[in-house]
C-alpha positions as CSV (number, residue, x, y, z in Angstrom):
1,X,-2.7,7.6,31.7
2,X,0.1,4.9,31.4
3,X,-1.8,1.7,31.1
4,X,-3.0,-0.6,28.7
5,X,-6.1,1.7,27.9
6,X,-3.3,4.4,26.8
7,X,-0.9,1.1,25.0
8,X,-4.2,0.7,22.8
9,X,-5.0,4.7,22.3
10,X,-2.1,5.5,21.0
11,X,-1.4,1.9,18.7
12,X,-4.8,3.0,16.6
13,X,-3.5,6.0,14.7
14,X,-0.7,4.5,14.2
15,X,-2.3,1.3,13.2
16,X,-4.8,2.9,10.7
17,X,-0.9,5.2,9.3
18,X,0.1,1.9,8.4
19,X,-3.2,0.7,6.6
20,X,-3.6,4.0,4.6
21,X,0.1,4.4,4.0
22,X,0.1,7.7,5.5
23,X,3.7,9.0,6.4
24,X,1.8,12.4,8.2
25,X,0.0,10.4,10.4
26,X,2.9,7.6,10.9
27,X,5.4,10.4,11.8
28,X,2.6,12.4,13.7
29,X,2.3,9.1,16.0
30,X,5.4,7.0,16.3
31,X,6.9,8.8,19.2
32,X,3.9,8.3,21.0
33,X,3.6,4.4,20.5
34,X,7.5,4.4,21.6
35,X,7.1,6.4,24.6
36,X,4.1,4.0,26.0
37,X,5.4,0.5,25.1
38,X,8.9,1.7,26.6
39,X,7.1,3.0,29.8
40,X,4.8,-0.4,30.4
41,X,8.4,-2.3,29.6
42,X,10.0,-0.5,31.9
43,X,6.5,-1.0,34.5
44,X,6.3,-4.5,34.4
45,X,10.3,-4.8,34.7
46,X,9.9,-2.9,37.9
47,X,12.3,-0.5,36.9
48,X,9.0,2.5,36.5
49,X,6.2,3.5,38.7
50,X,3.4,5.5,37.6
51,X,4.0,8.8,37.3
52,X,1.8,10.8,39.9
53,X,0.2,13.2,37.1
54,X,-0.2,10.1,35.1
55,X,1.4,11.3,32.1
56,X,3.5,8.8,30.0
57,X,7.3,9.9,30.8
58,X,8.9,11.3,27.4
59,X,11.9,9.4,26.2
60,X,15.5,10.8,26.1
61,X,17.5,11.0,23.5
62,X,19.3,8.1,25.3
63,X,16.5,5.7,25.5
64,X,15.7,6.0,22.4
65,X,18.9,4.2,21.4
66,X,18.0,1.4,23.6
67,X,17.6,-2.2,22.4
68,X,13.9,-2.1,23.3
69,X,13.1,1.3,21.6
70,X,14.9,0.1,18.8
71,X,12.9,-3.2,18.3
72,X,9.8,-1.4,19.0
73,X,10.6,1.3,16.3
74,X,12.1,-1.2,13.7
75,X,8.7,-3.3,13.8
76,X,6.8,-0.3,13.3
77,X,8.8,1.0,10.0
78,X,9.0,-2.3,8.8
79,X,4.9,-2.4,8.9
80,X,5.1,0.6,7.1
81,X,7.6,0.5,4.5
82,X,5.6,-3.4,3.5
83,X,2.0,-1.5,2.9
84,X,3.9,1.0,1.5
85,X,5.6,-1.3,-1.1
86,X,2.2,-3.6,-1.7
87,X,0.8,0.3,-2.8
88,X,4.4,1.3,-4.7
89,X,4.5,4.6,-2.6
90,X,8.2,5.4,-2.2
91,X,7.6,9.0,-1.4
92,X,5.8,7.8,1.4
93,X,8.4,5.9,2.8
94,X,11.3,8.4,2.0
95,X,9.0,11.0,3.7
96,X,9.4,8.9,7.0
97,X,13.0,8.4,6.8
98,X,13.4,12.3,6.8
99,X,11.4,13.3,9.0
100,X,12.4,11.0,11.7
101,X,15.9,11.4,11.4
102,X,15.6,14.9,11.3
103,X,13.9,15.2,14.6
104,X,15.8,12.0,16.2
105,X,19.0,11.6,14.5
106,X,20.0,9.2,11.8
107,X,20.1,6.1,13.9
108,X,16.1,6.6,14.9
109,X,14.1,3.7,16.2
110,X,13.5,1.8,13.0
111,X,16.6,3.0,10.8
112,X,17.5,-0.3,10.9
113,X,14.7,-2.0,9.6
114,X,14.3,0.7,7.1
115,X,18.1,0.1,5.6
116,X,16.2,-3.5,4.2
117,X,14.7,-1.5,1.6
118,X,18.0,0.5,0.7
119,X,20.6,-2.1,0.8
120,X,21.2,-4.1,-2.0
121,X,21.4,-7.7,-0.4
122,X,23.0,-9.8,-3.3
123,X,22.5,-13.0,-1.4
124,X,19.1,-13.0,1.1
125,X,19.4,-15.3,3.8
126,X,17.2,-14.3,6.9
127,X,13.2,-13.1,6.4
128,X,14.3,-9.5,7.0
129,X,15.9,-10.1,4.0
130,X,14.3,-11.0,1.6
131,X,11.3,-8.9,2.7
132,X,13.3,-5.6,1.7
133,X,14.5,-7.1,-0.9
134,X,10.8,-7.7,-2.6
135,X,9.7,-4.5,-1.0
136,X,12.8,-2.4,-2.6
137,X,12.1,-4.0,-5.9
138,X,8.0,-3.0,-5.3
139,X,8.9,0.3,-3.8
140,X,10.6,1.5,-7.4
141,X,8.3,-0.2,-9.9
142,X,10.7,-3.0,-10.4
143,X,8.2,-5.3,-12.0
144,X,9.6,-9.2,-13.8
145,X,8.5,-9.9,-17.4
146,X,5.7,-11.6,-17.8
147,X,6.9,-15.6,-17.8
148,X,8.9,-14.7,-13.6
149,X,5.8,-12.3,-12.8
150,X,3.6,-15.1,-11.2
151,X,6.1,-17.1,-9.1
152,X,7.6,-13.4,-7.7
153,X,4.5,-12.2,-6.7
154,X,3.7,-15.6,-5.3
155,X,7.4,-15.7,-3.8
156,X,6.6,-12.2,-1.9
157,X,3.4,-12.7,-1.0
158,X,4.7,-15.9,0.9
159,X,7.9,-13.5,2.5
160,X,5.3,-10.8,3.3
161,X,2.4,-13.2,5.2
162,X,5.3,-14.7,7.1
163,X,6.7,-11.0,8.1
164,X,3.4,-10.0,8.8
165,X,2.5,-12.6,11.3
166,X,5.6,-11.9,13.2
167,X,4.6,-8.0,13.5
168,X,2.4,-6.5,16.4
169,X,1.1,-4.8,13.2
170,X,-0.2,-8.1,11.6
171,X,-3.8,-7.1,11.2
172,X,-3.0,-4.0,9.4
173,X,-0.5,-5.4,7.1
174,X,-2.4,-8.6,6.1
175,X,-5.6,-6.2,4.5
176,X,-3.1,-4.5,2.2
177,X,-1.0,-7.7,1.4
178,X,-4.7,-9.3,0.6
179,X,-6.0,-6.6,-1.6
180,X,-2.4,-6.9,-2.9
181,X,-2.6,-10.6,-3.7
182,X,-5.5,-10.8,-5.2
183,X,-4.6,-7.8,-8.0
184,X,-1.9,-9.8,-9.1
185,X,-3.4,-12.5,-9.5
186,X,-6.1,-10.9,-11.0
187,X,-3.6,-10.2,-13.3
188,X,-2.2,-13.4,-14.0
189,X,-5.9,-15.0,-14.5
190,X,-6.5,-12.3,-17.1
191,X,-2.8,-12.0,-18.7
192,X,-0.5,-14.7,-17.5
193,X,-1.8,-18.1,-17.3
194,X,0.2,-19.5,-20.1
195,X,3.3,-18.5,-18.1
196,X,1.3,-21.2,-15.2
197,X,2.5,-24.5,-15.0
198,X,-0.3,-27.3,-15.8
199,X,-2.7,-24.8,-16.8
200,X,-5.3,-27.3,-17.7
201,X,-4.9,-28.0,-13.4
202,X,-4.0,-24.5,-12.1
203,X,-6.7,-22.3,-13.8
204,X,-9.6,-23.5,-12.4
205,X,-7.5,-23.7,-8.9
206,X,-6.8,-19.5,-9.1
207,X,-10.4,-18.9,-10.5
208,X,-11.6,-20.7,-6.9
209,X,-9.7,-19.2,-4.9
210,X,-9.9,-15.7,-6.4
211,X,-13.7,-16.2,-5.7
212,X,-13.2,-15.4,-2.2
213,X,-14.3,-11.9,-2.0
214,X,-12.6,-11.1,1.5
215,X,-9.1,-10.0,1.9
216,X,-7.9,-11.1,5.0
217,X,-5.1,-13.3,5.7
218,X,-7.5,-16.6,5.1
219,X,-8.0,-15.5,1.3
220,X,-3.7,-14.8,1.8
221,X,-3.0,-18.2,3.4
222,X,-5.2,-19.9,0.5
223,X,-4.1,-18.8,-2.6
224,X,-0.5,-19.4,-1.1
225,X,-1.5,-23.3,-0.3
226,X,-3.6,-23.7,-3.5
227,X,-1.5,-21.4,-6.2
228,X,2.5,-23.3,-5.2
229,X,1.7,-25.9,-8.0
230,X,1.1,-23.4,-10.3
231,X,4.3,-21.3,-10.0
232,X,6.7,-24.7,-9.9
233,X,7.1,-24.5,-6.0
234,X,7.0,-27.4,-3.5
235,X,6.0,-26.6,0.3
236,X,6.9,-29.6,2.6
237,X,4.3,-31.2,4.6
238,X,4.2,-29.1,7.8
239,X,3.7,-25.4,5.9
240,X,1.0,-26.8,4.0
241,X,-0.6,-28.3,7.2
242,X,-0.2,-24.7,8.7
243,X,-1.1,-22.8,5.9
244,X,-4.2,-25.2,5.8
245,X,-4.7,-24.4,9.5
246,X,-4.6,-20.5,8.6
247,X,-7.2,-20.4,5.7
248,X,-9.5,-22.0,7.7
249,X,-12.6,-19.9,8.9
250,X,-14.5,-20.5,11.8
């Protein structure tokens, strides 16, 4: 089968990898993910026809150093190594990186999205950036004292829901970034409020907005809008407008 009935089979397991932070299931399933988005690329380019026992061609060691392959793989790892950062599991992520460049070399689809959370970037500039940057920092327990602990978290969270959006994983990472959100901030209600600015303002904001019960990226796009006062951070007109957009619910 090599349409989008297969595209959609193969995406859950890897979808539900992601969720979980499950390197087994991740490794288990990548391949297959590449394979089908390459073939349907490759479909609609006119450059494929279906094959006649309608099994999704395998790729060659070639193709899978293609741009395409290489984008595909690179949003998938990057999904994975941001849940696995919001749960702290580095194994899980070094797991991954073996594995795949064992069986694919070490320039596998998503190596390079993976170097974001090795490198040390003194100077972030683009998304990617600063995303591996926070996720590193997450990945090894890297944790700022209490009085930089709120806006960090509050500066991630922001890097992450932007990332996440951008991903064909976006779903999957916005439950754990969520669930993520809301225990640090948790946190900071029950530990950190004198490190808030205007507490007398900002307390009774977090207590609102923690009194969503549903993690989804609403609850995300909320406390972002609602908690910038608190941690000394200004969003211009047009973020707030679209973060407003976001938290609504129908």
């Amino acid at each position: 089968m090599t349409d989008m009935a297969e595209l959609k089979k193969r995406k859950e397991p890897l979808n539900l990898a992601i969720v979980h932070v499950d390197p087994d299931a991740f490794i288990a399933h990548l391949m297959g993910w590449l394979e089908i988005t390459a073939f349907i690329t490759a479909q609609r380019a006119g450059q494929a026809e279906a094959p006649a026992d309608g099994i999704t061609p395998r790729l060659s060691a070639e193709q899978l150093k293609t741009t395409g392959v290489q984008n595909v793989g690179n949003d998938a790892i990057f999904a994975f190594c941001m849940t696995a950062a919001l749960k702290g599991d580095k194994a899980a992520v070094d797991k991954v990186e073996a594995a795949l460049a064992e069986r694919m070399g070490e320039e596998f689809p998503g190596s390079f999205a993976l170097s974001y959370f090795r490198a040390n970037i003194g100077n972030p500039e683009t998304l990617d950036d600063f995303v591996g940057q926070s996720g590193k920092k997450l990945l090894v327990g890297d944790i700022p004292p209490p009085p930089l602990r709120a806006k960090e978290n509050w500066s991630t969270g922001l890097r992450f829901f932007e990332k996440a959006r951008a991903s064909n994983f976006v779903h999957e990472i916005m439950y754990p970034l969520a669930k993520w959100t809301r225990e640090r901030w948790t946190e900071t209600l029950d530990k950190g409020v004198a490190f808030l600015q205007h507490i007398e303002d900002n307390v009774p904001v977090l207590r609102e907005a923690l009194g969503d019960a549903r993690n989804d990226q609403a609850f995300t796009a909320n406390l972002l809008l609602k908690l910038a006062p608190a941690v000394d951070m200004e969003l211009n007109d047009d973020y707030q407008g679209f973060l407003r957009s976001l938290a609504r619910r129908a």
